[in-house]
C-alpha positions as YAML, in Angstrom:
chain: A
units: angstrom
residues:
- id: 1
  name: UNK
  ca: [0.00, 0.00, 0.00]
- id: 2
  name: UNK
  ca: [1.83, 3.43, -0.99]
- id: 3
  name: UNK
  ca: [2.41, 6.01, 1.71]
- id: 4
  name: UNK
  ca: [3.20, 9.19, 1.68]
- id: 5
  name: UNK
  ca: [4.52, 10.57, 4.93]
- id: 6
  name: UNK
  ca: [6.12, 14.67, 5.21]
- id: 7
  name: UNK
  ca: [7.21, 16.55, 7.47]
- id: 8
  name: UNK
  ca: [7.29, 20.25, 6.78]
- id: 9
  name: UNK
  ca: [8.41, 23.58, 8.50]
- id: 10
  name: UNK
  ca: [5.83, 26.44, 7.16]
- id: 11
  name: UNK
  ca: [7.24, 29.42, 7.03]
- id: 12
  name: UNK
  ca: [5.64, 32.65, 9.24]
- id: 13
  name: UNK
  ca: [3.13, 33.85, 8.05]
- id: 14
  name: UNK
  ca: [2.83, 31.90, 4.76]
- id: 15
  name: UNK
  ca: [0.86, 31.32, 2.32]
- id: 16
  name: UNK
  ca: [-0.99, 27.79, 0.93]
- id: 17
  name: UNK
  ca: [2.00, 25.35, 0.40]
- id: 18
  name: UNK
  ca: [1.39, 21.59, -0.51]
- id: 19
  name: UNK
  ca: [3.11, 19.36, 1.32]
- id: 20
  name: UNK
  ca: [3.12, 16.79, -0.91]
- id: 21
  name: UNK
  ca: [4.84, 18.18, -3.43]
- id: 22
  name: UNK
  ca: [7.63, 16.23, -4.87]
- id: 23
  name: UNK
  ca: [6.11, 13.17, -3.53]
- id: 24
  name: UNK
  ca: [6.08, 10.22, -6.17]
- id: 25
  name: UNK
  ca: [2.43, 9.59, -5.36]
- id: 26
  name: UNK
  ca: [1.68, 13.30, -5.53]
- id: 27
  name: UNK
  ca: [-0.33, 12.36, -8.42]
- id: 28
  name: UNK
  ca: [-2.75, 8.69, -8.36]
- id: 29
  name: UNK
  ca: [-1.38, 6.15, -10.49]
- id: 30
  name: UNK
  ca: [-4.73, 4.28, -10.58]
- id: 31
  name: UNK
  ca: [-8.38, 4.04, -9.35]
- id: 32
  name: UNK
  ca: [-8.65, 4.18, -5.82]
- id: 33
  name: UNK
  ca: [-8.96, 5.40, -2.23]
- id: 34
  name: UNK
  ca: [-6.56, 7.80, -0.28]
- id: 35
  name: UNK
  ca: [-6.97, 8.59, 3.14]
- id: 36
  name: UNK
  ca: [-5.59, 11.35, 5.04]
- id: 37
  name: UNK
  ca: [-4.57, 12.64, 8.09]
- id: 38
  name: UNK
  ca: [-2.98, 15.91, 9.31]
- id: 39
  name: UNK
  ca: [-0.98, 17.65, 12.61]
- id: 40
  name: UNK
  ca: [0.58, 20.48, 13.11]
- id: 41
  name: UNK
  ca: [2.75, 21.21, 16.14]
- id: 42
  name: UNK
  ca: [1.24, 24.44, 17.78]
- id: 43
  name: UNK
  ca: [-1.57, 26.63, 17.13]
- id: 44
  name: UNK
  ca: [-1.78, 28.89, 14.08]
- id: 45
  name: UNK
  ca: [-1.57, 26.72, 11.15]
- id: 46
  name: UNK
  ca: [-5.18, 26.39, 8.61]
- id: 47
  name: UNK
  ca: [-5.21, 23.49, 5.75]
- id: 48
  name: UNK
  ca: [-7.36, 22.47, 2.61]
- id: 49
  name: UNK
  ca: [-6.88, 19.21, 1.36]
- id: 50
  name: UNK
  ca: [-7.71, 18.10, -2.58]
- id: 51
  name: UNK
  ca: [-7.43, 14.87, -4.92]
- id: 52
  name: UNK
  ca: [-8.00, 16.02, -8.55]
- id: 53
  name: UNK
  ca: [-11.08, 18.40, -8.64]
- id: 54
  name: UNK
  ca: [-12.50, 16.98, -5.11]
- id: 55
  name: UNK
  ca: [-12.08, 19.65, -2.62]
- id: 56
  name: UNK
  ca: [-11.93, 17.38, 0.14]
- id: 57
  name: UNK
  ca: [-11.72, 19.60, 3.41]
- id: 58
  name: UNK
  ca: [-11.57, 23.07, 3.22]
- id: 59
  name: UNK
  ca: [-10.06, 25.40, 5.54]
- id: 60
  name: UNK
  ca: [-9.67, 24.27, 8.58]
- id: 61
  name: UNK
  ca: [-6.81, 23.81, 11.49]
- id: 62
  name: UNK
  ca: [-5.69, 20.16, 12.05]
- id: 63
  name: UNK
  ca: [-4.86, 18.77, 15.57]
- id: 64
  name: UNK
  ca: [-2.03, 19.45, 17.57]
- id: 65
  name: UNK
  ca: [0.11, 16.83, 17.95]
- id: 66
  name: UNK
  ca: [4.06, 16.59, 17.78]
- id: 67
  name: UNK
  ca: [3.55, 13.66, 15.65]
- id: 68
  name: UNK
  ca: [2.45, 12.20, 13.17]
- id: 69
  name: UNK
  ca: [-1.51, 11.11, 12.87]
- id: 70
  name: UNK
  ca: [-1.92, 7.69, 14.11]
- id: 71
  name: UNK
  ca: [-3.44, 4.77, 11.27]
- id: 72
  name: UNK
  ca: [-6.09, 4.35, 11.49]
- id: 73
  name: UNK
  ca: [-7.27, 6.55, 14.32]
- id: 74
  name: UNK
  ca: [-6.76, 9.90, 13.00]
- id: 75
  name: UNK
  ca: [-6.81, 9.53, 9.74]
- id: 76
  name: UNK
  ca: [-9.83, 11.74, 9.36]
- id: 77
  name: UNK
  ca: [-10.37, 12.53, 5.51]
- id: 78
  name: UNK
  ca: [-11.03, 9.44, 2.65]
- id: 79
  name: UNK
  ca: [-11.86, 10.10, -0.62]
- id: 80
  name: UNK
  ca: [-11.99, 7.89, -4.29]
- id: 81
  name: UNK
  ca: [-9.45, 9.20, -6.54]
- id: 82
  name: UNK
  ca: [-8.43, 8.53, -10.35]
- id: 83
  name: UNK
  ca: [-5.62, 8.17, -12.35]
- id: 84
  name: UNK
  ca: [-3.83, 11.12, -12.60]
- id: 85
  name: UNK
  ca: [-5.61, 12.88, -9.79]
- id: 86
  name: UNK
  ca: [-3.22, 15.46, -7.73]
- id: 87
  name: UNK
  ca: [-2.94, 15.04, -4.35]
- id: 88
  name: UNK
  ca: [-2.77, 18.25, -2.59]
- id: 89
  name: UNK
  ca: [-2.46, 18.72, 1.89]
- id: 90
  name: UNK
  ca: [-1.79, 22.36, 1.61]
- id: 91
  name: UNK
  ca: [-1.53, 24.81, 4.64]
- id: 92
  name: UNK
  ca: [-1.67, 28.35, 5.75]
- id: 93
  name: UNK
  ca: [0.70, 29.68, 8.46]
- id: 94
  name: UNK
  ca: [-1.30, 32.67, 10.06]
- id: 95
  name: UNK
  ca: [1.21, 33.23, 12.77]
- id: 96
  name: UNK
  ca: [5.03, 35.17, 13.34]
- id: 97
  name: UNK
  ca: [6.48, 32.00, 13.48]
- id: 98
  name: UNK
  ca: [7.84, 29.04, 12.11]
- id: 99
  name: UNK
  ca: [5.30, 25.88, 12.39]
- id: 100
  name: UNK
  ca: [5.81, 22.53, 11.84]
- id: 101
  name: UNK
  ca: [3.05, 20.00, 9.82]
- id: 102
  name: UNK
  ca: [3.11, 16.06, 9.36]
- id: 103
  name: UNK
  ca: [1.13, 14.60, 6.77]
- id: 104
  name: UNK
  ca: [0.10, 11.10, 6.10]
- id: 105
  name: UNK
  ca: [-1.85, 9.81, 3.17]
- id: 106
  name: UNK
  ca: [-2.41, 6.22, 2.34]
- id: 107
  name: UNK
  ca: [-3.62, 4.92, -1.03]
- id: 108
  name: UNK
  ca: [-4.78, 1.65, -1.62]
- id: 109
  name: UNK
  ca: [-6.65, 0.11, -4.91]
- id: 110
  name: UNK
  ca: [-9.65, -0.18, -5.97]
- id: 111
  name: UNK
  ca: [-12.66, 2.46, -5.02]
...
């Protein structure tokens, strides 16, 4: 089962940037289902996440945690994706300071 696991420092006060960038399963190879889950390490930080054109939460601030999300307890967000869709965990750093996130999405086949 691919998994994509990040770790990212966003910047003070910065704007949307998507974690999973770079990632070789940034984009679905095939049919199926990715779940999600998202912490960030202190208080400030807002996220969207997306696969392809399915907006799948928008705005809001994930737990804090100085972890990552525990599978399959707090992996909160699911959603079928297709071929080619993008994965996208972006966040929003509304504070002076540096603040870490941790991202884990897990695909599997099928959907």
């Amino acid at each position: 089962m691919p998994m994509i696991m990040k770790e990212v420092t966003v910047a003070a006060s910065a704007p949307y940037t998507n974690l999973l960038s770079g990632s070789q399963f940034e984009f679905a190879k095939a049919r199926g289902v990715a779940s999600f889950g998202l912490t960030q390490a202190a208080v400030g930080l807002f996220s969207v996440i997306q696969a392809g054109a399915d907006i799948i939460a928008e705005e809001f601030p994930p737990n804090i945690l100085t972890r990552y999300p525990i599978i399959p307890d707090e992996m909160y967000f699911t959603d079928v994706v297709e071929a080619g869709d993008r994965l996208s965990v972006s966040c929003r750093n509304s504070t002076a300071g540096a603040i870490v996130a941790r991202a884990v999405v897990q695909l599997s086949a099928g959907g």
